[in-house]
C-alpha positions in Angstrom: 23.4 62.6 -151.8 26.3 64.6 -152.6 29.7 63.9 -153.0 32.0 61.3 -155.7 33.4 58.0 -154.2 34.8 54.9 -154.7 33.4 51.1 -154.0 36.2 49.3 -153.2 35.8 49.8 -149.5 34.5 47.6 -147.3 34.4 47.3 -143.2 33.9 44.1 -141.2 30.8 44.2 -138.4 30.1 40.9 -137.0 32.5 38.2 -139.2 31.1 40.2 -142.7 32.4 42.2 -145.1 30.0 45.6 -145.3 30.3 47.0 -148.4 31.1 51.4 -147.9 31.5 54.4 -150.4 34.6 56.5 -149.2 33.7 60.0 -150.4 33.3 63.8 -149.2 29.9 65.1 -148.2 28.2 68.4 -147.2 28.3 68.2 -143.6 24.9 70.4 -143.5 23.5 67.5 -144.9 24.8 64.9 -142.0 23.2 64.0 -138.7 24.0 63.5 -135.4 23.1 60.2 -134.4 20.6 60.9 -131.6 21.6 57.6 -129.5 25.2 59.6 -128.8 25.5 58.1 -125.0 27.6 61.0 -124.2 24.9 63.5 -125.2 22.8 61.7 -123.3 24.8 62.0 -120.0 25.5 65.7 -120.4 21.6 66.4 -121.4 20.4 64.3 -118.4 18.8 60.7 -118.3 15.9 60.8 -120.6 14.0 58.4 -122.8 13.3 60.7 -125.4 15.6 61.4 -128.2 17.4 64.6 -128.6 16.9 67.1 -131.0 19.6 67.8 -133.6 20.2 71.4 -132.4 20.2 69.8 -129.1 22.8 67.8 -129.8 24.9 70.4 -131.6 24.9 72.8 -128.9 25.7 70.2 -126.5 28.6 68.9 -128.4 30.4 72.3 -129.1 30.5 73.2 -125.5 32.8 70.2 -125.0 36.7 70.4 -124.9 37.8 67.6 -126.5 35.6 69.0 -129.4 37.2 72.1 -129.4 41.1 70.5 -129.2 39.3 68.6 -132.4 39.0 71.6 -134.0 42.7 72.6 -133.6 43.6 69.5 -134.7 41.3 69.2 -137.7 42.7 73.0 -138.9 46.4 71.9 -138.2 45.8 68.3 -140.4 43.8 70.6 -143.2 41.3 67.9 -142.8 39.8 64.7 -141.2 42.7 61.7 -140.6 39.7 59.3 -140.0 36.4 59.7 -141.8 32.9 59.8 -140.2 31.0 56.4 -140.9 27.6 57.4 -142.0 24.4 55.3 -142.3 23.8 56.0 -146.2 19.7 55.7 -145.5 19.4 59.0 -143.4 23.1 60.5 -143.7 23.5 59.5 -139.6 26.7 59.7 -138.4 26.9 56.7 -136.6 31.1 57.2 -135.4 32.3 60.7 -135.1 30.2 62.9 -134.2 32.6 64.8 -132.2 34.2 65.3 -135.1 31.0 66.6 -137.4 30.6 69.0 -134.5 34.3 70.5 -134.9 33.5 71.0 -138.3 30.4 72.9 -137.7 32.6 75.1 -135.5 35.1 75.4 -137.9 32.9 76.2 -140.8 31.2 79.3 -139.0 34.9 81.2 -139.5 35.5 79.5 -143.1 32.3 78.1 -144.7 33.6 77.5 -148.1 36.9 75.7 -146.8 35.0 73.7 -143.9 31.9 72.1 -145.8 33.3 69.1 -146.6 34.2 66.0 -144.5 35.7 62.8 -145.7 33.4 59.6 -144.9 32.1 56.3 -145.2 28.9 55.6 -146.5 27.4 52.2 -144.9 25.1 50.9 -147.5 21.6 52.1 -146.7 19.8 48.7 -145.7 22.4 48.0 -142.9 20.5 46.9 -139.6 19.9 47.7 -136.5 22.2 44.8 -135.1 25.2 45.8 -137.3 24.7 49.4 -136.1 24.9 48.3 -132.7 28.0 46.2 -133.3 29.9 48.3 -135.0 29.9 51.0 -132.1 30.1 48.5 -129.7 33.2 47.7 -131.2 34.3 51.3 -131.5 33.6 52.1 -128.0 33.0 49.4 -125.7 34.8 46.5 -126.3 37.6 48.3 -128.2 39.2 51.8 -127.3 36.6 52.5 -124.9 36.6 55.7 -125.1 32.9 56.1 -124.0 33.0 56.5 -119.9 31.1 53.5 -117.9 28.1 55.4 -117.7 27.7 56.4 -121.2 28.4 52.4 -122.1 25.7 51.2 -119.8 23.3 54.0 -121.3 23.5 52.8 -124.8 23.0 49.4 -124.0 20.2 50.0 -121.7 18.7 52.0 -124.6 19.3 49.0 -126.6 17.4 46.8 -123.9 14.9 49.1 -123.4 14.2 50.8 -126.5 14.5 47.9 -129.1 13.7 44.9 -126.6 16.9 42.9 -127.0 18.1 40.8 -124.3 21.3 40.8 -122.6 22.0 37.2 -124.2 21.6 39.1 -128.1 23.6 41.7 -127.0 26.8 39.1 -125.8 26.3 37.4 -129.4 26.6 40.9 -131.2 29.8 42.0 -128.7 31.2 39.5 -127.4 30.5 40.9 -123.5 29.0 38.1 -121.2 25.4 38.4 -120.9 25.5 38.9 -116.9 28.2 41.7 -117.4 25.7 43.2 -119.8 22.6 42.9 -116.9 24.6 44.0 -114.4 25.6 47.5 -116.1 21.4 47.9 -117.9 20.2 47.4 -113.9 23.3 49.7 -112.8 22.1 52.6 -115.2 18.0 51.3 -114.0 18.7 52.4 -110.9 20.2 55.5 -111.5 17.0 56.3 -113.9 14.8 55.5 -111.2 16.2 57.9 -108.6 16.8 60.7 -111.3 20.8 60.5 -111.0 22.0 62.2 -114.1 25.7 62.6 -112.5 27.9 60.1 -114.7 30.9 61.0 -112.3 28.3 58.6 -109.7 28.3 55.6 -111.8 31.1 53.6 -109.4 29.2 54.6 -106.4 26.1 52.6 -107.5 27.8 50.2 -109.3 29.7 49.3 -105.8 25.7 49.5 -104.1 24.4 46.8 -106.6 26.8 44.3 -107.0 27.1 43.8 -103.3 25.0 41.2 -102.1 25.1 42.2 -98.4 24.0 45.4 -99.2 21.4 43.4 -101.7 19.8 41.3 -99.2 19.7 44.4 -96.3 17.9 46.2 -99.2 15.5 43.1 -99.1 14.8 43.7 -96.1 15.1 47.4 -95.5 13.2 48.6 -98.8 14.3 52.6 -97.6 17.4 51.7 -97.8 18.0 52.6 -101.8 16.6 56.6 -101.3 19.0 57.3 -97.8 22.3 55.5 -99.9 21.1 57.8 -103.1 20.6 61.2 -101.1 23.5 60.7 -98.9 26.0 60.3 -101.7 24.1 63.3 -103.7 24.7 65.3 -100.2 28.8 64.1 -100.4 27.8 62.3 -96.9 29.0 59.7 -98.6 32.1 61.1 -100.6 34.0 58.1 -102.3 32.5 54.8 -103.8 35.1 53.3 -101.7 33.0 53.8 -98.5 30.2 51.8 -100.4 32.1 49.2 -101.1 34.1 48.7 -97.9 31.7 50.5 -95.6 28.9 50.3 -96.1 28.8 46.5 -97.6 30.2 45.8 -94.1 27.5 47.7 -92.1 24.9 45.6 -94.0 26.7 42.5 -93.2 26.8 42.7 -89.6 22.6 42.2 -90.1 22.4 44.4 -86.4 21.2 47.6 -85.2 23.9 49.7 -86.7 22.0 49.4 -90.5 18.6 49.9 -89.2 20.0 53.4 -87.3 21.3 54.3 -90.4 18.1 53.7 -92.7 16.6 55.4 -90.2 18.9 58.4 -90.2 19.8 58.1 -86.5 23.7 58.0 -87.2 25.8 58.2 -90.5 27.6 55.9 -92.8 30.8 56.4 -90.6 29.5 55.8 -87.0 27.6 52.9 -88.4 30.8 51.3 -89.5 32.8 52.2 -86.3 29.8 50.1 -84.4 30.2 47.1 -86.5 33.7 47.3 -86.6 33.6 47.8 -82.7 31.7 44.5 -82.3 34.5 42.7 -84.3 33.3 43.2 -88.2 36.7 43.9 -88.8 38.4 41.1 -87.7 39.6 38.4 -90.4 38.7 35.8 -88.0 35.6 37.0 -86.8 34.2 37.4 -90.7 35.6 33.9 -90.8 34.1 32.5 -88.6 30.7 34.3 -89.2 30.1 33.0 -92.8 31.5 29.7 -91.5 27.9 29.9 -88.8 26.1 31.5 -91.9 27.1 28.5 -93.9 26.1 25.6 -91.2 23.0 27.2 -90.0 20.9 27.0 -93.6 18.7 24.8 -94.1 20.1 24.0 -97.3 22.9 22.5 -95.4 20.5 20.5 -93.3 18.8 19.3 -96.7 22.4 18.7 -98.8 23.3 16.1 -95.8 19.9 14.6 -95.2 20.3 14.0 -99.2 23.8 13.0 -100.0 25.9 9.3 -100.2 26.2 7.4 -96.9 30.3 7.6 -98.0 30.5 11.3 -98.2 28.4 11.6 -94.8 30.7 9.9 -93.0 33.5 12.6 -94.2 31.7 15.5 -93.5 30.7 13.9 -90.1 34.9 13.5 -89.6 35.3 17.3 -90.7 32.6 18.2 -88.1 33.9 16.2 -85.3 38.0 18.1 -86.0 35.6 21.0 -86.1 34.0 20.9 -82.8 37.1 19.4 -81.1 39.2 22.9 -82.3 36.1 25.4 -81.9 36.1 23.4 -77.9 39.3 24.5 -77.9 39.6 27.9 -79.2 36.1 29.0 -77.4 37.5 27.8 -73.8 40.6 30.5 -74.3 37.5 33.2 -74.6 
């Protein structure tokens, strides 16, 4: 390792102090750290880890490392220091930055070929690793878009087998947040989406649980959503949430013509919303029959105090005196 530094630094990843070196290193002899989520969602969704020259060539070609670069020549110099893993010289934070300097040392190699950093000490784990950019870039500044967060973790949950509950401990996100964004990026994996810019649209599609109990039933369902929104048929992840969520609800013939590609997204809707979907009473009214009619309900009375019976007997007699009412003005 080269470079002179001092001991006296230390960082804190999950409650403990972590000991680092702050000293200048060669950045020839620094990695990228091939579990970057955003070279991941420029390469394409892939299990496989990136090669370094892969990574480089990816990272140049982005803006935001090239108005780096102007503001690493303007600053003579780094303002925050890459954290390196000290047992393979991985840049675990920054490698945006180690990319600006391999620009900027092509025009000035002597002047460029050394960046300040942190040196984590080289028996740091796994866990801390994970922390420490979760940190950086999920739970803090967030500067890593939706998809890219969802990719690391589901790297993470795929790659190194922790759960969603290990995760939460090391973060602080709640485990079903964590779930819900590794079978978010699942799904897009499974239908080769590599669009990040798409992440809302199926994020919308799976947390839906109208749409999640019509793809029960209509297994098709998942390839028309996923070639219509690659076709721009379906142009906003607004008309998954409000549209399409509603089509699924209405549990009638509109869904089934649209599995079946017999009508769009949009006649679909104007069907259901025809037959009264739209109406604040109507969807009232429906989950209120949704509700009564399960036989959950018919088990929860059967099973509850003789006291409490005799309320919900009073609720249902007001209730069929008022729905008398209201269904003779039909």
């Amino acid at each position: 390792m080269n470079g002179n530094g001092n001991n006296g630094d230390t960082i804190t990843i999950l409650g403990e102090e972590i000991q680092v070196r702050r000293l200048q290193l060669k950045h020839q002899d620094l990695c990228f750290y091939p579990d970057n989520p955003r070279v991941y969602s420029l390469l394409g969704i892939d299990n496989s880890l990136p090669a370094q020259d892969e990574i480089e060539k990816c990272l140049i070609q982005m803006d935001h490392v090239r108005q780096l670069v102007q503001s690493i020549k303007s600053n003579g110099g780094l303002i925050d220091p890459l954290i390196v893993r000290g047992k393979d010289n991985t840049v675990l934070e920054g490698n945006s930055r180690l990319a600006a300097y391999r620009l900027l040392s092509r025009s000035n190699p002597v002047k460029w070929a050394m960046v300040k950093c942190l040196l984590l000490p080289e028996d740091i784990s796994d866990d801390r690793v994970f922390a420490l950019l979760g940190e950086y870039h999920i739970i803090g500044r967030k500067d890593w878009a939706p998809f890219e967060q969802a990719g690391y973790l589901w790297r993470r949950f795929t790659r190194h087998n922790i759960s969603p509950e290990q995760m939460q401990k090391e973060m602080g996100l709640s485990a079903p947040a964590i779930k819900q964004m590794i079978d978010v990026y699942q799904f897009m994996v499974d239908h080769r989406e590599v669009d990040p810019q798409k992440w809302s649209y199926y994020e919308e599609y799976l947390k839906s649980r109208a749409i999640g109990a019509a793809r029960a039933m209509l297994p098709e369902l998942d390839d028309v959503v996923v070639q219509q929104i690659r076709s721009g048929k379906i142009a906003k992840a607004v008309e998954v949430r409000d549209r399409l969520s509603k089509v699924c609800a209405a549990k009638g013939k509109a869904i089934r013509r649209f599995v079946e590609r017999r009508c769009t997204l949009e006649e679909s809707y104007e069907e259901v919303v025809a037959g009264g979907a739209n109406n604040v009473l109507y969807q009232r009214l429906h989950r209120f029959r949704e509700q009564i009619k399960s036989p959950d309900a018919k088990k929860e009375i059967v099973a509850m105090p003789t006291n409490i019976k005799q309320k919900c007997k009073y609720e249902l007699e007001k209730i069929y005196k008022r729905a008398k009412e209201l269904y003779d003005l039909m």
